[in-house]
N, C-alpha and C positions, 0 to 999 in steps of 0.2 A: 480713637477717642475724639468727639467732637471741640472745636474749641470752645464754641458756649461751656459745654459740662468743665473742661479744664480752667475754663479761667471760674467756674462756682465752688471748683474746687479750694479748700482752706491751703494758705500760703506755702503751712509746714508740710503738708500730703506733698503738694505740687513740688516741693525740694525735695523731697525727701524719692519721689518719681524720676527725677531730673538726677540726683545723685546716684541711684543703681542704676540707671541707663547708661550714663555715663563709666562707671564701675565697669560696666558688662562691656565697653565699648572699647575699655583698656584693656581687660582681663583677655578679650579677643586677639586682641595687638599683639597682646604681650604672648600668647602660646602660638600665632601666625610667627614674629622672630623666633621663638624658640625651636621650634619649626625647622625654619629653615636654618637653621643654626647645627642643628644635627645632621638636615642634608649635606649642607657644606664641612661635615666634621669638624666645626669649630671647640673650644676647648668646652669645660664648663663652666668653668670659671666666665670666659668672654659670653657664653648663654645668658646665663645669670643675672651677668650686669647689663649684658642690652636689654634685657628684657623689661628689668627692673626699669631701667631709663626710659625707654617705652612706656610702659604703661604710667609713669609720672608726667612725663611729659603731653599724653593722651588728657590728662584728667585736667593737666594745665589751659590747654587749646582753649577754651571756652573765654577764659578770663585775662590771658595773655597770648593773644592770636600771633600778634608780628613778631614776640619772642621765640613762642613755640617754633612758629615757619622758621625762623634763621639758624636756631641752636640742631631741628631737623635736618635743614639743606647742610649744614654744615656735617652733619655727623651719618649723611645716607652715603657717601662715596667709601668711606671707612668700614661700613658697619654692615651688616648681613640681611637686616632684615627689618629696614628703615621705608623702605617702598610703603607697605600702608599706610604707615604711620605720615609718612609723606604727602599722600592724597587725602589721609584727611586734616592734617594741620593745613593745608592749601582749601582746602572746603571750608573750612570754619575762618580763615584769614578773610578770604573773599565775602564772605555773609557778614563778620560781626566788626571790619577797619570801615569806618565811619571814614567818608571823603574820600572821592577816586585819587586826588593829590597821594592822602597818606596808603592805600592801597597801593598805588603804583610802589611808591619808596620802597614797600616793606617789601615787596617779591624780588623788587630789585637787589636791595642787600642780602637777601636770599639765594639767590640766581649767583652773587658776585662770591657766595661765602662757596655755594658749592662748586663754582668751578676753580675759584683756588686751592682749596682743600684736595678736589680731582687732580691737579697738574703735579701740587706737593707731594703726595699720595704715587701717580706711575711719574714721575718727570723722564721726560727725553728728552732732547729738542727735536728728533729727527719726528714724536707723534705727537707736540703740544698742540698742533693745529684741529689733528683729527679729536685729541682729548675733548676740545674746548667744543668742538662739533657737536658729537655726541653727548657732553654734557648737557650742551642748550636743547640738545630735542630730550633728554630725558626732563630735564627741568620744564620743560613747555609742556610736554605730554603729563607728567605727573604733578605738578605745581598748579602750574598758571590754569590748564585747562579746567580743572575742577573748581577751581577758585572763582574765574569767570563763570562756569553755568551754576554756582552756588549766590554769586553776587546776582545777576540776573536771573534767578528766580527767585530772588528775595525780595528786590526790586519789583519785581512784576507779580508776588505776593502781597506786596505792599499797598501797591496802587490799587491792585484788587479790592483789597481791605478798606483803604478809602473811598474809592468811589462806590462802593457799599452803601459805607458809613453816610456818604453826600448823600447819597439815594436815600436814604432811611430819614434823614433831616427833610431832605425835599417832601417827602411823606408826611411825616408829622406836620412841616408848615404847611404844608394845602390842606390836611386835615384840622391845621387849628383857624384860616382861611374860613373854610367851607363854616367851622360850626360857626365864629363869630358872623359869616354872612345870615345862618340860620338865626341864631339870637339878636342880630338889628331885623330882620324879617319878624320875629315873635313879638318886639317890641313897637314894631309900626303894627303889625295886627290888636297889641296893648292899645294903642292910640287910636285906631278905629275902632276899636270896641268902648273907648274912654266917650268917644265922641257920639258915638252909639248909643250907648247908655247913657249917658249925660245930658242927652235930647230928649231918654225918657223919661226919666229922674226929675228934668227939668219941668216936665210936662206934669207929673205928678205931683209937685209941688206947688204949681200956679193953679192947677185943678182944687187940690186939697184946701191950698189955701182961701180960693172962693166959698167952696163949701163951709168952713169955718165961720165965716161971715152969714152965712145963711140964717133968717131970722125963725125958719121953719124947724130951725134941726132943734134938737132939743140938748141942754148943756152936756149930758153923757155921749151924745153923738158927736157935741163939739170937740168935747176932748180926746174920744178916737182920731176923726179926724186929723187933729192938733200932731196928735202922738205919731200920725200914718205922716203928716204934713216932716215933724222934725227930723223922722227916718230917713224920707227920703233925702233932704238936705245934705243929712250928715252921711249916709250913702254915696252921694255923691263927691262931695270932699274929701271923704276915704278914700274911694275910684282916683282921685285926681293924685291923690299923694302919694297912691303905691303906682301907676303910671309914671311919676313925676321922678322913685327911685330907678325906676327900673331904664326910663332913657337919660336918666343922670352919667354926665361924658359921653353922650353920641349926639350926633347933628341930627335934626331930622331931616329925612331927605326924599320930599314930596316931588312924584312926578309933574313936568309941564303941563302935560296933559289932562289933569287931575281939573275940576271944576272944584275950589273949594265951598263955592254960595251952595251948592247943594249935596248933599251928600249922596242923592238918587243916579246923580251922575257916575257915579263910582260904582255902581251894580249894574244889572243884565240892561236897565235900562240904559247904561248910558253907552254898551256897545255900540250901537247905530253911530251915533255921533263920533264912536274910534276911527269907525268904518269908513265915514262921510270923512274925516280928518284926511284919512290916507287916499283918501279919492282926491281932496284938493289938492295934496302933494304930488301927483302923476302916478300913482300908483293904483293898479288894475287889481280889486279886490272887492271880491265877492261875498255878501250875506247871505246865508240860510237860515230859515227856522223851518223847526219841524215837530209835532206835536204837541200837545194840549200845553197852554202854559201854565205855570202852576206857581204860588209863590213861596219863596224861598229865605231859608235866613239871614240874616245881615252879615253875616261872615260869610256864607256860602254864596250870597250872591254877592259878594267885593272880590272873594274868591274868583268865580268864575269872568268879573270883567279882570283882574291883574294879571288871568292866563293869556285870554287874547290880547290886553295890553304889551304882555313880555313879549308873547310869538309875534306879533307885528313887529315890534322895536327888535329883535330877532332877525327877521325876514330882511327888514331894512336895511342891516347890516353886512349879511353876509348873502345874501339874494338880492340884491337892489332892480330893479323894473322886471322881476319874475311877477307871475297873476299869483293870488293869495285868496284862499279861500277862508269863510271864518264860517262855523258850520254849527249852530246851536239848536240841540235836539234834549225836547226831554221825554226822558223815558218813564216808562213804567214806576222803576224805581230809584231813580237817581236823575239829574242834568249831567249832557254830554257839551262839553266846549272841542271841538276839536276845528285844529288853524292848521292849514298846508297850505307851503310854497313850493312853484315848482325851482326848476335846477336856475343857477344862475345866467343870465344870458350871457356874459363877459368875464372875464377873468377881473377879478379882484385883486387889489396889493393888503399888505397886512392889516388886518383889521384888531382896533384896538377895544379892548372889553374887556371885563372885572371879570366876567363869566363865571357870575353868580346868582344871575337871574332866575335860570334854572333852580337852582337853591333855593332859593327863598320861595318859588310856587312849589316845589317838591313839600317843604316845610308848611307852607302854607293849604295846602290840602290834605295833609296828616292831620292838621290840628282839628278840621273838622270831619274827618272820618274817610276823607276823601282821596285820590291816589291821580298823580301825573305822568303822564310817557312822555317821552322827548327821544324822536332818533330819523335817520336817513330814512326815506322811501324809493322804491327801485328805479322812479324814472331819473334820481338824481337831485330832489329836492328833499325838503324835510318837513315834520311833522310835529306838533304839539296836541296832546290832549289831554282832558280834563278828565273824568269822571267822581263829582260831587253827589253825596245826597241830599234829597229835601229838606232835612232839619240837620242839626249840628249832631256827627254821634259821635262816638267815643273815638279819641286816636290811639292809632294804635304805638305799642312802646317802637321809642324809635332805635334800628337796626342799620349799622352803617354800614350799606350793601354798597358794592362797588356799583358805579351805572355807568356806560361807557356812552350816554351820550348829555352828557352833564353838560354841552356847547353845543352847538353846531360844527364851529370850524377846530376842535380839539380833540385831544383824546388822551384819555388819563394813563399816566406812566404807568410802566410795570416794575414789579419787585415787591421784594417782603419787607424790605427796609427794616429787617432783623440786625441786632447790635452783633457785630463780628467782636470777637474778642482773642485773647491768648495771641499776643503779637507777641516780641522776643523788643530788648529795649532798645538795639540798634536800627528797628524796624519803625519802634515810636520816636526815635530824633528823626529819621527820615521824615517820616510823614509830618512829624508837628513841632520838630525841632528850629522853629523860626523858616522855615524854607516854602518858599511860594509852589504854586502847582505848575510855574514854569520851570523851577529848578529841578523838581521830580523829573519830570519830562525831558527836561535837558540831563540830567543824571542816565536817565535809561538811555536816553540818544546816546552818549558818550560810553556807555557800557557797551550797549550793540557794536559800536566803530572800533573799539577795540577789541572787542571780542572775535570783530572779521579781520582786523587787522593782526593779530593772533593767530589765526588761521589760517591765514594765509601765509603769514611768515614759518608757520611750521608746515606747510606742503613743499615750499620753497626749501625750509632749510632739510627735509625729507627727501627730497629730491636732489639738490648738494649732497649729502650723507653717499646717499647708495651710489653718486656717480665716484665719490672719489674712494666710498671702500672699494666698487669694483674694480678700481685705476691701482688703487695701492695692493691688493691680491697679488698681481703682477708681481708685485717686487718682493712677495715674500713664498712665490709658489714654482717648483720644479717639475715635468719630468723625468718619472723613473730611469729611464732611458739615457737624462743628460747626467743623473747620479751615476748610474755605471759605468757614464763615455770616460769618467774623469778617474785619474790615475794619481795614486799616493806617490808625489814626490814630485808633481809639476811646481812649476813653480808658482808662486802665489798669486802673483798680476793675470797668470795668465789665465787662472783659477777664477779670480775673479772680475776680471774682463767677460766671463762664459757664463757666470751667474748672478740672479741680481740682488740688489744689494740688500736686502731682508728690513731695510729701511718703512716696518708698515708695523698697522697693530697689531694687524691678524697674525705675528708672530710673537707680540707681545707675551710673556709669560714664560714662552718657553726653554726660555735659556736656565741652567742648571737641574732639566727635570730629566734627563738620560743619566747615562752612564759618565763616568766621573771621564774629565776632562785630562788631557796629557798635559804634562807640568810643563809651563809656562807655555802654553799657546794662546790663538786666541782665535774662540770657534766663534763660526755661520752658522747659526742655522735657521733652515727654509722646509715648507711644508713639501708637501708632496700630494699632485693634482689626482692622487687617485684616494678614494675614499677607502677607511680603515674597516677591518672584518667586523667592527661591532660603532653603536653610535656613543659609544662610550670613550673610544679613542681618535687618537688624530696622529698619523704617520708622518715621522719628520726625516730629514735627513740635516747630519751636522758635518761640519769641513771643518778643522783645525789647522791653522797653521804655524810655524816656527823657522825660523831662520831665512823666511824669506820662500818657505815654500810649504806644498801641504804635506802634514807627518799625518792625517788620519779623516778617514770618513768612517762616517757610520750612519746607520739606519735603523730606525728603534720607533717605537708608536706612546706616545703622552695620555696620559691620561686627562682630561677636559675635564 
């Protein structure tokens, strides 16, 4: 199940999912000890109640992780069929103890509880070393280890999840970026259309109003007039006041370039003069015209000079002394503005831009029915084009298509910047529980170093293990052959001078599992180096002594 769908899911579903999983996860536990409980022919009674304790302790994990681990470690050395239940209270310890600090503590009193309980449990002195051995590689292998790749994939779930989430933010701000560049772009177009029509309004009104005066016209013509005269006025001061809302809190922000004594300069005518501008500045740039000129609307033609306005201020920036062509063709049925520069001569250092240019002539050619490209061309340079119509016609609805050449020197992130959801709450203190994105990082650093330092101390202590079980073998393995050399009623030294001291684990266990012992000795016994007729037993031999010498051997096979 997705986590989107899970976290839409209602509170009480989502518990009530989390509680039979959980359930199922005990109920498993609990028939894997019962299980083994029967192999080991444990009573029923002792079935029963580990099981029960099992599966309580299972359903606990969640909510009391460093308990769970300790009451576990403490109660696996005793218990039959504590091994699962062991790897996953260490799995859920390592995911849900907040702070590597209190992590480390809790496995440690963990780790301390079970190797006491193991010494209390077999004590010798002659095997507490090997005990304590083997405990830690059992405690490392079934503890620690699940616990660390549980923590470090939470951990690296995590960050996952955030840098997501940063990605999906980044998204939305350049999306809300891009529209407000689009809406001060719609609002300077407001403004040349205010100034636009305000010149004609203006004109209609100093017109109308001569005619009014006219001593020819006759009073019913005066008052059309009059009437056509107050329109316009009030026309106008309408225009100015819903302008006046619409750049209410934005600066306006007219290019240098911009001639404001005339407004002619701001259309196809006053290309030549961009042209001529960039020729004074040392810059190698070319005009074309090419077919019939034709004239055009007041938006369309402000239009098509703010395309080659941008692509020059463009070029400038990220091509500096490249040749620049500005190529103005009208066609048939539309004006072409198309500007290319070629590749840059020199390497540039970072170049600093709103890189919204783009934006607002994309915007600005929609509005009059019109459409812009912007992108690389193959010798290495880049390209701007126009294609405007002759009158203003309908735009079309706007479609937030992705465009991959929205800059020149940029290129728009990738990602869905879809909302991640269904984190777990130890998951959300990490991420946003006061901790910076240098802690996270330091957090996983410090997971990784121990989790290699982990590793390596269990190869090492792996490697200890096997060299001193096969050292201690020795001391508790015979010799068919030296069984039979030896003869009831030597004497005891000399008995045991010939054999060795049985002082290992691998004999552990098997003292009182033969035949009953002769009253008041005190018996050896040692394996025997040759393997038994099935894998189900283990052939030993026992020496009994008394008075200082041996009263009795024997040879019999244990059951494992």
């Amino acid at each position: 199940m997705r986590a989107g769908v899970r976290w839409l899911a209602p509170p009480e579903q989502w518990s009530r999912r989390r509680f039979a999983g959980e359930a199922t996860v005990a109920l498993l536990l609990a028939v894997l000890a019962a299980g083994v409980g029967q192999l080991l022919e444990a009573s029923a009674l002792a079935v029963v109640t580990e099981s029960v304790a099992i599966a309580v302790l299972s359903l606990m994990r969640r909510r009391l992780p460093a308990t769970v681990l300790a009451v576990t470690a403490a109660l696996t050395p005793v218990g039959n069929g504590f091994l699962p239940l062991m790897m996953a209270a260490g799995w859920s310890a390592g995911r849900r103890i907040t702070g590597a600090g209190r992590a480390v503590a809790a496995f440690a009193g963990a780790y301390v509880l079970c190797v006491t309980v193991s010494l209390v449990d077999t004590w010798s002195p002659s095997t507490a070393l090997t005990v304590v051995l083997l405990t830690t590689l059992y405690f490392l292998a079934v503890a620690v280890v699940p616990g660390l790749a549980s923590r470090y994939w939470t951990q690296r779930r995590t960050l996952l999840h955030t840098l997501q989430e940063r990605n999906g933010q980044l998204l939305r701000e350049r999306a809300m970026v891009a529209g407000q560049a689009r809406l001060k772009e719609r609002q300077r177009i407001a403004q040349d259309m205010h100034d636009s029509l305000g010149h004609r309004l203006a004109l209609i009104s100093v017109h109308t109003g001569a005619l009014e005066v006219d001593r020819e016209l006759t009073p019913r013509q005066r008052e059309v007039v009059g009437v056509l005269r107050e329109a316009s006025v009030t026309a106008m001061h309408e225009l100015r006041e819903v302008v006046g809302i619409l750049r209410d809190g934005v600066e306006a922000s007219v290019p240098a370039s911009v001639d404001e004594s005339g407004r002619a300069a701001r259309g196809t005518a006053g290309i030549a003069a961009l042209v001529e501008a960039a020729r004074a500045a040392g810059n190698a740039v070319e005009l074309k015209y090419s077919g019939e000129a034709r004239p055009l609307a007041a938006a369309v033609d402000h239009a098509a000079y703010r395309i080659v306005q941008e692509a020059l201020t463009n070029a400038y920036k990220h091509a500096p002394g490249a040749p620049i062509t500005v190529d103005l063709r009208y066609e048939p049925d539309s004006v072409v503005v198309e500007i290319v520069n070629g590749a840059a001569s020199e390497a540039i250092g970072e170049v600093v831009s709103g890189g919204q240019g783009l934006t607002g002539l994309h915007e600005r050619a929609r509005l009059v029915g019109g459409m812009v490209h912007a992108g690389p061309v193959p010798d290495g340079g880049f390209r701007v084009a126009g294609v405007l119509p002759y009158g203003i016609g309908e735009a079309p609805p706007f479609v937030d298509a992705s465009d991959p050449f929205r800059q020149q020197s940029a290129k728009a992130p990738s990602g869905d910047g879809g909302r991640v959801t269904g984190w777990t709450v130890s998951e959300r203190e990490w991420a946003m529980g006061g901790r910076g994105g240098h802690s996270r990082s330091s957090g996983v650093v410090m997971g990784c170093a121990i989790a290699m330092g982990v590793v390596m101390l269990l190869g090492v202590a792996v490697l200890v293990g096997v060299f001193f079980l096969v050292g201690s073998i020795d001391k508790g393995m015979i010799e068919p052959s030296e069984y039979e050399s030896i003869k009831v009623g030597t004497a005891e030294k000399t008995v045991r001078d010939r054999l060795p001291s049985g002082d290992t684990i691998a004999t552990a266990g098997l003292d009182g599992k033969g035949p009953k012992e002769p009253e008041g000795s005190r018996c050896l016994v040692l394996m025997s180096s040759e393997v038994g007729e099935s894998l189900e037993s283990e052939p030993v031999f026992r020496f009994c002594f008394a008075d200082g010498k041996l009263v009795e051997k024997k040879s019999y096979e244990v059951k494992r």
